[in-house]
N, CA and C atoms of all chains as a GROMACS GRO file, in nm:
protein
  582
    1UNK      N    1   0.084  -0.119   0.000
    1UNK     CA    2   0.000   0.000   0.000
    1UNK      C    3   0.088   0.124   0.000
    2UNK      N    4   0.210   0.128   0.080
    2UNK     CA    5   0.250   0.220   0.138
    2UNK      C    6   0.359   0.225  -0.014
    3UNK      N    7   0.405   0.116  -0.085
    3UNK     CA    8   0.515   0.163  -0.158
    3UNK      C    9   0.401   0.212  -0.265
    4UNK      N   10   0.292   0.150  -0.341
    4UNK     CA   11   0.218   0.248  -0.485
    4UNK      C   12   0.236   0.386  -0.458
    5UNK      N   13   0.188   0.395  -0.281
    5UNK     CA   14   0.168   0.554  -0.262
    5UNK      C   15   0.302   0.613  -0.342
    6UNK      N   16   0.458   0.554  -0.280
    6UNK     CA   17   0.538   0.627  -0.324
    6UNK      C   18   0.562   0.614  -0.495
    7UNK      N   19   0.514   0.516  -0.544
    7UNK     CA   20   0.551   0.520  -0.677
    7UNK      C   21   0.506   0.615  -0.748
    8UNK      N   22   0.332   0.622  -0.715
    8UNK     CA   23   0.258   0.730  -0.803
    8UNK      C   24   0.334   0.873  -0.727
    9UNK      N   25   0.366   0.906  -0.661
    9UNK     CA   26   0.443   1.049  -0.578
    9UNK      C   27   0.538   1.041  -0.679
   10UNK      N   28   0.666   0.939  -0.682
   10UNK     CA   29   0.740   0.962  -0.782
   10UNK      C   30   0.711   0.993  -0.888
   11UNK      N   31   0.571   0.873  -0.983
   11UNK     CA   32   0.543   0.976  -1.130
   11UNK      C   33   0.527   1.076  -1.111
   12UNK      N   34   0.427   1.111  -0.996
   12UNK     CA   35   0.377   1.245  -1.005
   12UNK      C   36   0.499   1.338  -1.068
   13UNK      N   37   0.556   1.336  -0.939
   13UNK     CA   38   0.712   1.440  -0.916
   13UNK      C   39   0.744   1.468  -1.019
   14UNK      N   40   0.807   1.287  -1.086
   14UNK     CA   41   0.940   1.330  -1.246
   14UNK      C   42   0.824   1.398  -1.376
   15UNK      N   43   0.677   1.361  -1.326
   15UNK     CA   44   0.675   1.379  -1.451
   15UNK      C   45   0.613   1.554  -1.445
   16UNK      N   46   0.605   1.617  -1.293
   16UNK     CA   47   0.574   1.760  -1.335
   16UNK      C   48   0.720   1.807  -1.390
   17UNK      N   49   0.834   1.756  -1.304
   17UNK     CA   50   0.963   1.826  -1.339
   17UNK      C   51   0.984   1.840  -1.504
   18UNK      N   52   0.932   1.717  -1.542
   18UNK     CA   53   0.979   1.685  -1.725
   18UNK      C   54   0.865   1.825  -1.769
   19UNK      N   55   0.738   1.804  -1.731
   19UNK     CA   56   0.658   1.868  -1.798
   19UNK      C   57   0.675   2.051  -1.830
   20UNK      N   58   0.739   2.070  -1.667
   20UNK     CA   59   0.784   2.241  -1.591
   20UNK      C   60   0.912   2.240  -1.710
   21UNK      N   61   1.009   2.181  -1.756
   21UNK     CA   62   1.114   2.188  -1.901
   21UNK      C   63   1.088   2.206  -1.972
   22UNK      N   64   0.966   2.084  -2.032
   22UNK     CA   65   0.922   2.134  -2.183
   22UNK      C   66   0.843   2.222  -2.245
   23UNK      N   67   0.826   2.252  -2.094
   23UNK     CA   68   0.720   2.400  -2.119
   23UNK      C   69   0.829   2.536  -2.114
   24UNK      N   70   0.933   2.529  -2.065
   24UNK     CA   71   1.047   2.588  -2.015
   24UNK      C   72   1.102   2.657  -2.225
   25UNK      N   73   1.121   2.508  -2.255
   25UNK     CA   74   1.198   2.504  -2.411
   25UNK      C   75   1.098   2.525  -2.495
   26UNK      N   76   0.987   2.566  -2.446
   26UNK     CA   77   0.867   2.532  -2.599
   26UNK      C   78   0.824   2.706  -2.587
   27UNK      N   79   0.870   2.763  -2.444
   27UNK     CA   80   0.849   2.917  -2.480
   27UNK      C   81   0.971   2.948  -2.525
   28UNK      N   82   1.113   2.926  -2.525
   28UNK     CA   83   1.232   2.942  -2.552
   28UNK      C   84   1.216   2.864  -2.721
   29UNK      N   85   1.201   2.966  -2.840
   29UNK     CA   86   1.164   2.914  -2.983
   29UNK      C   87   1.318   2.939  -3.015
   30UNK      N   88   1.371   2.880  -3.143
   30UNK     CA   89   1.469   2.907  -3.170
   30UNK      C   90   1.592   2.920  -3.145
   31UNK      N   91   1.611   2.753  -3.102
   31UNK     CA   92   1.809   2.752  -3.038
   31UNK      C   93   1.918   2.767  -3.120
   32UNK      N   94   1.991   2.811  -3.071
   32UNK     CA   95   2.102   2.798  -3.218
   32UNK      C   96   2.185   2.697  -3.222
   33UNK      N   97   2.233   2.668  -3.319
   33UNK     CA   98   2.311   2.532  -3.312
   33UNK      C   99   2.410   2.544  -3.262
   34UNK      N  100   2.519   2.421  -3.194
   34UNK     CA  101   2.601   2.409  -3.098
   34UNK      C  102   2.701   2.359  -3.249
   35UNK      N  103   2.764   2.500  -3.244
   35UNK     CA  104   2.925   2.451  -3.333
   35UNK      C  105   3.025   2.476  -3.312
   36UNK      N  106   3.106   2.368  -3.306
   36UNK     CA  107   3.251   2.379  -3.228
   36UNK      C  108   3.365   2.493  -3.296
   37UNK      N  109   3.360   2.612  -3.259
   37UNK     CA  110   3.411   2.706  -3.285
   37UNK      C  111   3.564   2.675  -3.327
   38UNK      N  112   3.642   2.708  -3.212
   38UNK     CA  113   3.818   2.639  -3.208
   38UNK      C  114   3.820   2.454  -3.209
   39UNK      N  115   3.895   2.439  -3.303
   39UNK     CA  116   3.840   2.279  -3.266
   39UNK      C  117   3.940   2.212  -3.153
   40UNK      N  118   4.029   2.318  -3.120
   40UNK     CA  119   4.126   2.267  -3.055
   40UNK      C  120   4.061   2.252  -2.890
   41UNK      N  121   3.939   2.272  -2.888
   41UNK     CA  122   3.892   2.316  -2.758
   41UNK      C  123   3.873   2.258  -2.615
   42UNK      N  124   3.877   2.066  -2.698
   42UNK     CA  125   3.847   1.952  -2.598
   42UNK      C  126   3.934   1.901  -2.573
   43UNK      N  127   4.074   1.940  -2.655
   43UNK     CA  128   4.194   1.895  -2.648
   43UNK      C  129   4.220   1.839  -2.492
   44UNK      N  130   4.321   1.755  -2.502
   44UNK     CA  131   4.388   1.767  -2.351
   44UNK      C  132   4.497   1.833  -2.288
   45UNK      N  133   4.568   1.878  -2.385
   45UNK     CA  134   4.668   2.011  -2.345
   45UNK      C  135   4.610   2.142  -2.341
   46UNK      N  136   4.510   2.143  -2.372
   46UNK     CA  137   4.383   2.285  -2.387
   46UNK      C  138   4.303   2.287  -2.230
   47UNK      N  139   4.300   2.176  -2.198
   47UNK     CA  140   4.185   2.089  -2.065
   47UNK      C  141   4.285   2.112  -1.947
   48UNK      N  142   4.398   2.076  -1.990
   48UNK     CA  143   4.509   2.060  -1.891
   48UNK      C  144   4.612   2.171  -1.872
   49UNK      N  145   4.574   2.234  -1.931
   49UNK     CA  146   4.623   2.452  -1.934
   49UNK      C  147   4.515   2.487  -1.856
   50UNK      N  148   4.402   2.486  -1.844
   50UNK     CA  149   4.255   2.519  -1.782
   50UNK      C  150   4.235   2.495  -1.644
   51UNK      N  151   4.305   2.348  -1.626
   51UNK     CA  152   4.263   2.236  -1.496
   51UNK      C  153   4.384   2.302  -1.423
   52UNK      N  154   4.499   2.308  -1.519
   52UNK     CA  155   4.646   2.367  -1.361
   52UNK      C  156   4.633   2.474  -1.356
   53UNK      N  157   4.617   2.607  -1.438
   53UNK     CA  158   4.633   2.774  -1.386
   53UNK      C  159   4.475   2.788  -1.320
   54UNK      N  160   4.367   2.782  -1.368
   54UNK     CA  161   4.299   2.850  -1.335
   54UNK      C  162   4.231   2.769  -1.196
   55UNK      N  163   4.179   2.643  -1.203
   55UNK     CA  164   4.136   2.522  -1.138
   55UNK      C  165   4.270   2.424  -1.050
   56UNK      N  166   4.356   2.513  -1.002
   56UNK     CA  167   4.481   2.445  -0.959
   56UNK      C  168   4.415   2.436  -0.787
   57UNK      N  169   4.377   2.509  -0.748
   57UNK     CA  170   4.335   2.502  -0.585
   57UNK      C  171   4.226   2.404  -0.553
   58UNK      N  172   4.112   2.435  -0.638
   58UNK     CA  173   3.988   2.311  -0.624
   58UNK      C  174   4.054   2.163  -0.673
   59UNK      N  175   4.142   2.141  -0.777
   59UNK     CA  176   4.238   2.035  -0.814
   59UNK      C  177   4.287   1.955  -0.680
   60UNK      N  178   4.363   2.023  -0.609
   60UNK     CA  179   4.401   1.992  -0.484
   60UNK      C  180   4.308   1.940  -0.422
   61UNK      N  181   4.197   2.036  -0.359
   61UNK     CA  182   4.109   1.965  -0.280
   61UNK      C  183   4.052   1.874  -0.301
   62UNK      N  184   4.007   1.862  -0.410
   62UNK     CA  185   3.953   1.734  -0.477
   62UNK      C  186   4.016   1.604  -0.425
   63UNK      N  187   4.194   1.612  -0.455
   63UNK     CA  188   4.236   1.504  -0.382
   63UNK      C  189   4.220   1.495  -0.252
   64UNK      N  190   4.175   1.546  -0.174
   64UNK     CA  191   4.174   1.570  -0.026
   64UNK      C  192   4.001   1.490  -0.017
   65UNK      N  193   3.954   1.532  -0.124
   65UNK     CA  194   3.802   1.500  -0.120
   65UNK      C  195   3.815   1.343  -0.089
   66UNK      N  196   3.904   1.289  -0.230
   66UNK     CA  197   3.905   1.142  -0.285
   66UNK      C  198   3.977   1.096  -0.157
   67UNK      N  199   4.093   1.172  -0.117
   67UNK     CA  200   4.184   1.057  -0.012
   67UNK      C  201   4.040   1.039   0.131
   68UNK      N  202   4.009   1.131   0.166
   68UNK     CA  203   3.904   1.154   0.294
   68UNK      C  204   3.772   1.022   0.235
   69UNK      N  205   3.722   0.997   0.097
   69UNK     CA  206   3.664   0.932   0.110
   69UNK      C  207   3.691   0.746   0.072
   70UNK      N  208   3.814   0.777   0.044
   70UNK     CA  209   3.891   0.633   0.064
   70UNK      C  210   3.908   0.629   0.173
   71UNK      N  211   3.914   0.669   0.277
   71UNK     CA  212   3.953   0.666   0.395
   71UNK      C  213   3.849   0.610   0.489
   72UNK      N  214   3.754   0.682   0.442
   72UNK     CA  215   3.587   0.692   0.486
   72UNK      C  216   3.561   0.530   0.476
   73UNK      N  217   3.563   0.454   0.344
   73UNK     CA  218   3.515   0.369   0.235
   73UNK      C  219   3.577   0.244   0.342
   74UNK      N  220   3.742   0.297   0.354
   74UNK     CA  221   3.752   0.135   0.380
   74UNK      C  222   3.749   0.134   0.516
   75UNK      N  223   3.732   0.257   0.611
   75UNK     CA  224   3.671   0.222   0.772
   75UNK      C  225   3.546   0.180   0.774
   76UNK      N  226   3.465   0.228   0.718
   76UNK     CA  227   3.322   0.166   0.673
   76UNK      C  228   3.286   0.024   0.660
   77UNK      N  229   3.366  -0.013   0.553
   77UNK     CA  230   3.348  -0.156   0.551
   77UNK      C  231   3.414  -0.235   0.564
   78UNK      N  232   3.538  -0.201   0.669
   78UNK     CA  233   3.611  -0.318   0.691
   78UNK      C  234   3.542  -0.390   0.815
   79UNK      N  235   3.559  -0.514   0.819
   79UNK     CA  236   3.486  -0.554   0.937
   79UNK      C  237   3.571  -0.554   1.057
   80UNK      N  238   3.538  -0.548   1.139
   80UNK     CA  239   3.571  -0.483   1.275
   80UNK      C  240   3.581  -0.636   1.322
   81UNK      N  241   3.695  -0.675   1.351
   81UNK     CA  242   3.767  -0.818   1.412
   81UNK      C  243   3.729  -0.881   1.579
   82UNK      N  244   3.723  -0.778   1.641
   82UNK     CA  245   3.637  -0.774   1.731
   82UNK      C  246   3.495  -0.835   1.756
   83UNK      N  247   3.387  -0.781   1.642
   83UNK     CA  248   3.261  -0.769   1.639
   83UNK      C  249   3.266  -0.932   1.596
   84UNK      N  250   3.289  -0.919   1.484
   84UNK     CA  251   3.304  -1.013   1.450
   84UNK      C  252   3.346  -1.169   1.501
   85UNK      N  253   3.407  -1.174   1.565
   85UNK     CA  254   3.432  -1.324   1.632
   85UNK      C  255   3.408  -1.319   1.753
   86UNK      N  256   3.317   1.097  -4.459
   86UNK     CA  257   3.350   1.126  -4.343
   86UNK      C  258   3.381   1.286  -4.263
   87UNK      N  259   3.396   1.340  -4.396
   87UNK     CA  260   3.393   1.501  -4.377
   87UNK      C  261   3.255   1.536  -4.294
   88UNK      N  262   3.152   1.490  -4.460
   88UNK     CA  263   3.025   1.529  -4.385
   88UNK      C  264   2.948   1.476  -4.264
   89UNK      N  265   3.002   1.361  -4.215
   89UNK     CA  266   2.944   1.316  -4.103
   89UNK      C  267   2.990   1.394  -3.970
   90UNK      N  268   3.097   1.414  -4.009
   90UNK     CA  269   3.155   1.522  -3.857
   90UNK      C  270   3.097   1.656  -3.873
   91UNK      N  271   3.022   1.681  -3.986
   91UNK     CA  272   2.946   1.840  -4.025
   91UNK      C  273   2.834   1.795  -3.973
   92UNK      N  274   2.778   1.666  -4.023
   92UNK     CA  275   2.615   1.662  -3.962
   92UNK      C  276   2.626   1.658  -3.824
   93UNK      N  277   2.697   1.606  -3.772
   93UNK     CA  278   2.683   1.560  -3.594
   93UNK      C  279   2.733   1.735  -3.566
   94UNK      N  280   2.803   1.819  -3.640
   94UNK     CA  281   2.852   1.913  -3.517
   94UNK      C  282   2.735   2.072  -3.540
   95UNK      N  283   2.616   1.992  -3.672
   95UNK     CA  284   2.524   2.089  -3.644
   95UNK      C  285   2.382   2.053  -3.532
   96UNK      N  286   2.407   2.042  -3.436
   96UNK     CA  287   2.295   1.952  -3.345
   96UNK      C  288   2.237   2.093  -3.297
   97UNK      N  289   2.058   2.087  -3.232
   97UNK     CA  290   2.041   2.270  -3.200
   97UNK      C  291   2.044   2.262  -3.050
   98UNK      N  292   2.058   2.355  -2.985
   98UNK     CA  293   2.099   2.325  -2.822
   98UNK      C  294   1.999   2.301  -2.759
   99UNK      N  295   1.831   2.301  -2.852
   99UNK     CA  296   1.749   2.275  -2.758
   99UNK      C  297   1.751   2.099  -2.712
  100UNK      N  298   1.856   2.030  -2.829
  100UNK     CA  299   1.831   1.864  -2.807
  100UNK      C  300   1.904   1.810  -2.696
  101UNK      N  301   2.009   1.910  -2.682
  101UNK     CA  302   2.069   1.873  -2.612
  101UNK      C  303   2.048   1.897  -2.462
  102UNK      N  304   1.900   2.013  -2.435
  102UNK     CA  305   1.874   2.048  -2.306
  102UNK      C  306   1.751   1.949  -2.286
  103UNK      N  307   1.717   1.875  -2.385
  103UNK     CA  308   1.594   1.828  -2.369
  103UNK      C  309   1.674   1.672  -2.370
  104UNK      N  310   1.758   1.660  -2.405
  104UNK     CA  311   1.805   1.480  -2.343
  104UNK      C  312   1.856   1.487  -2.219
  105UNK      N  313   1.936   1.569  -2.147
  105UNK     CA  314   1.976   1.567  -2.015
  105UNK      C  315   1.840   1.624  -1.903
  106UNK      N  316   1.708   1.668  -1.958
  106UNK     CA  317   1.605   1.702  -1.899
  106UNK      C  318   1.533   1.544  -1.868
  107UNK      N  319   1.556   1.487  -1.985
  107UNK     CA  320   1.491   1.334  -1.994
  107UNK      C  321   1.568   1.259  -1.925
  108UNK      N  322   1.736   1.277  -1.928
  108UNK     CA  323   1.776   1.172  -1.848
  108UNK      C  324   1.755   1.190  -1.690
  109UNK      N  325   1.759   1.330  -1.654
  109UNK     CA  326   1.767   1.372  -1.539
  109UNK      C  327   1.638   1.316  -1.485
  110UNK      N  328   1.497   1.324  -1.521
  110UNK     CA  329   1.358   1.311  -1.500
  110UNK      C  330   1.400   1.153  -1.474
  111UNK      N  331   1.417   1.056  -1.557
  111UNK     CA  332   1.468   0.922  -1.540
  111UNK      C  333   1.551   0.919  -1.465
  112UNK      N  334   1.623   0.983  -1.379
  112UNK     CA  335   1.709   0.962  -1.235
  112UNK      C  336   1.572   1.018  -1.165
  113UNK      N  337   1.537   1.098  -1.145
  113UNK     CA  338   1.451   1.157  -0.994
  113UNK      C  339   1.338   1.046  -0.981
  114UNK      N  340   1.297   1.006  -1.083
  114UNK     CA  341   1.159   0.905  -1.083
  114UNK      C  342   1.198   0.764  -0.992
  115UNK      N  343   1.380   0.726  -1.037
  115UNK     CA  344   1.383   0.609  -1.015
  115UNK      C  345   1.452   0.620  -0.869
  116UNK      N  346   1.523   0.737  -0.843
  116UNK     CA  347   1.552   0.766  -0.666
  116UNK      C  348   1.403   0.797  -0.604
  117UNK      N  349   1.263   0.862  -0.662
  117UNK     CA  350   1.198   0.820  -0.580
  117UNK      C  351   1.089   0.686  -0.579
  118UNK      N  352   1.093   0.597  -0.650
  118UNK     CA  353   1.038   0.518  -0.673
  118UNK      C  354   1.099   0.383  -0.611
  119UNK      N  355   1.225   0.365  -0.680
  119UNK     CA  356   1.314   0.239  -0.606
  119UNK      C  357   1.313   0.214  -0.516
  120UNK      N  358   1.329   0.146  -0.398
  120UNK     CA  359   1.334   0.115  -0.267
  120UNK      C  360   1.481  -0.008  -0.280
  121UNK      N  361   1.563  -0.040  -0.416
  121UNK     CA  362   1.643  -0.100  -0.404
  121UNK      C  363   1.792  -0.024  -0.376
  122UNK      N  364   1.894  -0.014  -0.290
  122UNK     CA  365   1.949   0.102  -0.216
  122UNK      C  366   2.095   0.116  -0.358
  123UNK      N  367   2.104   0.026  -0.419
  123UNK     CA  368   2.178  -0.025  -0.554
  123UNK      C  369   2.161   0.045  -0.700
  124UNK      N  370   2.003   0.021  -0.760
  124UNK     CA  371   1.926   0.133  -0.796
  124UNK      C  372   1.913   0.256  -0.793
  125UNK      N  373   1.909   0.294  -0.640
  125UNK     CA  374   1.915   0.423  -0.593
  125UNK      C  375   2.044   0.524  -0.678
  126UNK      N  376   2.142   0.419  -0.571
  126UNK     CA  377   2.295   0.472  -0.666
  126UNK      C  378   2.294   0.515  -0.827
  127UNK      N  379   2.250   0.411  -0.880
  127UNK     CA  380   2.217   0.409  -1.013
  127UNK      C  381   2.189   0.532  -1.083
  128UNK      N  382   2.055   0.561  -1.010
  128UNK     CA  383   1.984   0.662  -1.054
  128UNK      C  384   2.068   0.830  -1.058
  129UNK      N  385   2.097   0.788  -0.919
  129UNK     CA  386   2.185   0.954  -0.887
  129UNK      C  387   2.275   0.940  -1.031
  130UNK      N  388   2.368   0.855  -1.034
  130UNK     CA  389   2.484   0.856  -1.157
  130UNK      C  390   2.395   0.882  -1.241
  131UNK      N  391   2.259   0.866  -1.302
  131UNK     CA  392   2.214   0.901  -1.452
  131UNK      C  393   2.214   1.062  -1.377
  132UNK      N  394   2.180   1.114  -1.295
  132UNK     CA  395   2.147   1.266  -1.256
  132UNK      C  396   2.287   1.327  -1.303
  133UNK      N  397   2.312   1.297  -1.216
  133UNK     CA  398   2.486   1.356  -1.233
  133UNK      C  399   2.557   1.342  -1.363
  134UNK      N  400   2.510   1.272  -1.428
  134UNK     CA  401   2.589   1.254  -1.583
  134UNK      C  402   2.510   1.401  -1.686
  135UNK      N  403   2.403   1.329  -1.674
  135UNK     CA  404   2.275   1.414  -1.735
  135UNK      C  405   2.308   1.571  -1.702
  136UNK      N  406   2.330   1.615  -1.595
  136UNK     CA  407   2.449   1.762  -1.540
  136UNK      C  408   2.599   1.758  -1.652
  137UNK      N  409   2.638   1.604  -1.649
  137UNK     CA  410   2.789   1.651  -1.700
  137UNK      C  411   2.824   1.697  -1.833
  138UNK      N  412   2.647   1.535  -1.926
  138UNK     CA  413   2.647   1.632  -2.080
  138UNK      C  414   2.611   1.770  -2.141
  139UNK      N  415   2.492   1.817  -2.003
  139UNK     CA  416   2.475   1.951  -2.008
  139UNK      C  417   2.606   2.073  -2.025
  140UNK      N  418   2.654   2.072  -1.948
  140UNK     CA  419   2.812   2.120  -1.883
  140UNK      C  420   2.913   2.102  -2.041
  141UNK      N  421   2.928   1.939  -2.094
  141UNK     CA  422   3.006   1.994  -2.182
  141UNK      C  423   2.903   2.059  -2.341
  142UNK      N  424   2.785   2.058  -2.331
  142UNK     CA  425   2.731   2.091  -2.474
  142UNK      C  426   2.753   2.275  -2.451
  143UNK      N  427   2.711   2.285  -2.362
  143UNK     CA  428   2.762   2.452  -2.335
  143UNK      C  429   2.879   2.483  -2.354
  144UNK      N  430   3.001   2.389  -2.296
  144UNK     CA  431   3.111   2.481  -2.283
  144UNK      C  432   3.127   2.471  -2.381
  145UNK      N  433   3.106   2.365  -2.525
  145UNK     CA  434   3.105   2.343  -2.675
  145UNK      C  435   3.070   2.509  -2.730
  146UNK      N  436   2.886   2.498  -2.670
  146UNK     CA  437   2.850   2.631  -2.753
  146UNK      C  438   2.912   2.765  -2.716
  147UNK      N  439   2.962   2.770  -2.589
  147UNK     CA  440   2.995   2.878  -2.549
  147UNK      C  441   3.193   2.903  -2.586
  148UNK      N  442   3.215   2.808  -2.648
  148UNK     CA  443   3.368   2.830  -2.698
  148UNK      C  444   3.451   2.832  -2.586
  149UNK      N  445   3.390   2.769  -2.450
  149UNK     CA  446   3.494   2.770  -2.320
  149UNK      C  447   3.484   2.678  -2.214
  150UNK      N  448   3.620   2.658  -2.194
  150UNK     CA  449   3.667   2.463  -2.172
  150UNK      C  450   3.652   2.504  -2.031
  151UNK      N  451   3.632   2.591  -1.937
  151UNK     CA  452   3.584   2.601  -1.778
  151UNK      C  453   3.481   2.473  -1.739
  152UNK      N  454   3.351   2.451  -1.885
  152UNK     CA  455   3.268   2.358  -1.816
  152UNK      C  456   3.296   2.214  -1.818
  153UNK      N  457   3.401   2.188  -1.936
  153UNK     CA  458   3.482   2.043  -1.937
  153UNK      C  459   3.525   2.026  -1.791
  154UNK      N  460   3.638   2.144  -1.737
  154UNK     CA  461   3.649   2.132  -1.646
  154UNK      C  462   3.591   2.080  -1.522
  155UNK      N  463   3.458   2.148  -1.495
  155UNK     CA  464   3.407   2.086  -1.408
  155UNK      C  465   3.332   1.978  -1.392
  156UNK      N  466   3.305   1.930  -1.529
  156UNK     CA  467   3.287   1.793  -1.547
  156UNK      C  468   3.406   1.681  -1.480
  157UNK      N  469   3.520   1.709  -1.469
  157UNK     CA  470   3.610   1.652  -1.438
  157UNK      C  471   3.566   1.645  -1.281
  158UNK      N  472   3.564   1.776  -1.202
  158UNK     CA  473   3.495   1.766  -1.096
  158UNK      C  474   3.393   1.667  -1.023
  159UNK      N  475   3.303   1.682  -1.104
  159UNK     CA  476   3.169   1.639  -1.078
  159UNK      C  477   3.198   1.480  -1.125
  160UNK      N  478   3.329   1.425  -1.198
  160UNK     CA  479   3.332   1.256  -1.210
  160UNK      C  480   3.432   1.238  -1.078
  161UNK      N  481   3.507   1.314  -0.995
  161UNK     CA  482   3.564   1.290  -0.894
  161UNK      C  483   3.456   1.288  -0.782
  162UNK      N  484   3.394   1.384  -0.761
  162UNK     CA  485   3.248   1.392  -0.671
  162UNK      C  486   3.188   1.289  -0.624
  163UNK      N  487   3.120   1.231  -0.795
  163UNK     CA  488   3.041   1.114  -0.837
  163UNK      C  489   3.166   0.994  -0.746
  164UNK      N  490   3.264   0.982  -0.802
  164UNK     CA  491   3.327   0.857  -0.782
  164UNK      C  492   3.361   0.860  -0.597
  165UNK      N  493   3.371   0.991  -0.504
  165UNK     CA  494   3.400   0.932  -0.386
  165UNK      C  495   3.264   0.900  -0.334
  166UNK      N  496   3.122   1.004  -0.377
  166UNK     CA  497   3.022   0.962  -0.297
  166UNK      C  498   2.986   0.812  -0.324
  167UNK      N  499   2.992   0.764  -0.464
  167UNK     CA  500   2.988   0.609  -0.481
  167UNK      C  501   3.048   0.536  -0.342
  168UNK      N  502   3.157   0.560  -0.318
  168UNK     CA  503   3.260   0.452  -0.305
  168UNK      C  504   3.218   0.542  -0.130
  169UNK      N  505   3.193   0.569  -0.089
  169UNK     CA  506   3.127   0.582   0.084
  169UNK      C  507   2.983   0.533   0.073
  170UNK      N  508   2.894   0.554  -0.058
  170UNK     CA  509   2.758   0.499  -0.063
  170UNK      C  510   2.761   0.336  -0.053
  171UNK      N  511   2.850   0.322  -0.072
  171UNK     CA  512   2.874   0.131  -0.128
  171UNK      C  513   2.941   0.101  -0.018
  172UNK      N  514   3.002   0.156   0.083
  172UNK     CA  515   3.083   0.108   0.197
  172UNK      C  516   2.953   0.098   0.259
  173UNK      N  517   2.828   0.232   0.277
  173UNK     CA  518   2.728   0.247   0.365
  173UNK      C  519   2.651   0.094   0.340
  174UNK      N  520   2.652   0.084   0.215
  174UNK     CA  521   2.570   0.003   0.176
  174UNK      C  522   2.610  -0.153   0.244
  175UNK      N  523   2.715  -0.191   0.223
  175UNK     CA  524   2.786  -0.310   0.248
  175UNK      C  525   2.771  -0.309   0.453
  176UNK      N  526   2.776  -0.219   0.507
  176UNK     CA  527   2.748  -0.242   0.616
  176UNK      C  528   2.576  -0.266   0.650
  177UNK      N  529   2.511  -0.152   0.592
  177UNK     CA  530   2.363  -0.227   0.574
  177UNK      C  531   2.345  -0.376   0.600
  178UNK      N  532   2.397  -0.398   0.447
  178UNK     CA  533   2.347  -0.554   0.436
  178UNK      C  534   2.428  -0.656   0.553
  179UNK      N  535   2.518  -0.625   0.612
  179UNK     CA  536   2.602  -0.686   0.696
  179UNK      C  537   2.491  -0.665   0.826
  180UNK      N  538   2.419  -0.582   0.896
  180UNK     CA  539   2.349  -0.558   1.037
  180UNK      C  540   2.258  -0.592   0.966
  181UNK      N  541   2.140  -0.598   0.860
  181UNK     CA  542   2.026  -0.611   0.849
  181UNK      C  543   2.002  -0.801   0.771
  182UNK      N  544   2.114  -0.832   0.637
  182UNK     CA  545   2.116  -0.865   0.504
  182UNK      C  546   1.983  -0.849   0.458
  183UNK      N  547   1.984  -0.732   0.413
  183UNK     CA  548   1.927  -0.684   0.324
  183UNK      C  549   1.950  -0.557   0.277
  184UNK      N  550   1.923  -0.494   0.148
  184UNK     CA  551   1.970  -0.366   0.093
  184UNK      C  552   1.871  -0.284   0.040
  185UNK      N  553   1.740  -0.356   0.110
  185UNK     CA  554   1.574  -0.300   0.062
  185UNK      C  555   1.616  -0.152   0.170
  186UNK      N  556   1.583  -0.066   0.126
  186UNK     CA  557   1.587   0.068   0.233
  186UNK      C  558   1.493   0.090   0.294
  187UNK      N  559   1.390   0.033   0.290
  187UNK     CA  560   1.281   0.067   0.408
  187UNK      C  561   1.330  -0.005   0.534
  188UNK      N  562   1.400  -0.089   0.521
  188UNK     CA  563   1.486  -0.089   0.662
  188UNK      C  564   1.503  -0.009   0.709
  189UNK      N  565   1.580   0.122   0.651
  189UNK     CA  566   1.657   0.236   0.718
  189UNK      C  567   1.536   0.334   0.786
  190UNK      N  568   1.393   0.259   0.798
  190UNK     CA  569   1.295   0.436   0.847
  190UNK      C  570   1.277   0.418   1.002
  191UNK      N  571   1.430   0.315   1.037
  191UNK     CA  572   1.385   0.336   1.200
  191UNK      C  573   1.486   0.432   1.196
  192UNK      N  574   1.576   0.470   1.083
  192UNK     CA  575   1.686   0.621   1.114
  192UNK      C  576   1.628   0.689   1.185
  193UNK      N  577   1.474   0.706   1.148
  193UNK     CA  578   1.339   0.838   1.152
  193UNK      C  579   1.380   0.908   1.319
  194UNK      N  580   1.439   0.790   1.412
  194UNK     CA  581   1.385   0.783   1.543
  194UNK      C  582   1.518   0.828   1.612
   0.00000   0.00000   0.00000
């Protein structure tokens, strides 16, 4: 009983969100096309000029993000030797 | 082969706001609908992707590699919350065995 409730809540939900978009893009007439200007743009020496000068500090943290949640990951689920036997 | 890289690079930006609208809608439906905690995961990754193709069709149209960038971000993001969601998860099933989440609504208390 209790999960339909949530299923129909979920259609409900995704499908006002889809509906609140296409009503979003259908007053928005006339997109322009997406053309790759410089083609050099996706490059990885282009990506990787971008990622070290400008994105060099959030870069860092990021690893701080990843090491903190490896860290997280394997206290989490290592089993505790104790508990266990 | 010329013209195939001409047809694909005239696409209009509304297709591209309207497939990451669709994929995104197909993540929120299935995080609230699922009750499988596996699934769940699932779903978020279509959200979060559905953000990342957004991110690069712009930085495409907009001639600037800032949003590649943070796509890079947002797959580091994606990959630690995975990997603490899946530790959470693995202890779940270890106190309960099971990974149905209506287990979890004595959190409530």
């Amino acid at each position: 009983m209790k999960s339909t409730l949530v299923k129909v809540a979920g259609a409900i939900g995704g499908a006002c969100f889809l509906i609140t978009i296409v009503a979003v893009l259908k007053a928005y007439t006339g997109s322009p096309d997406v053309v790759l200007k410089n083609s050099d743009l996706g490059l990885v020496k282009n990506l990787g000029k971008v990622l070290f000068n400008e994105f060099l500090l959030p870069f860092e943290i990021s690893s701080v993000l990843l090491l903190s949640a490896m860290v997280g990951a394997v206290l989490l689920a290592t089993k505790d030797p104790k508990s266990a036997a | 082969m010329k013209t195939l890289t001409d047809s694909i690079q005239a696409i209009p930006l509304n297709h591209y706001i309207l497939l990451s609208a669709i994929i995104f809608s197909i993540g929120v439906v299935g995080v609230l609908t699922r009750r499988n905690a596996i699934v769940i995961f699932m779903s978020v990754e279509l959200m979060l992707n559905s953000v990342n193709l957004l991110l690069t069709a712009f930085s495409v149209y907009r001639g600037d590699a800032t949003g590649q960038v943070f796509v890079f971000f947002i797959m580091a993001l994606a990959a630690a919350e995975v990997a603490v969601g899946l530790a959470i998860i693995v202890m779940i099933y270890r106190n309960t065995n099971s990974i149905d989440i209506n287990v979890l609504n004595r959190l409530k208390w």
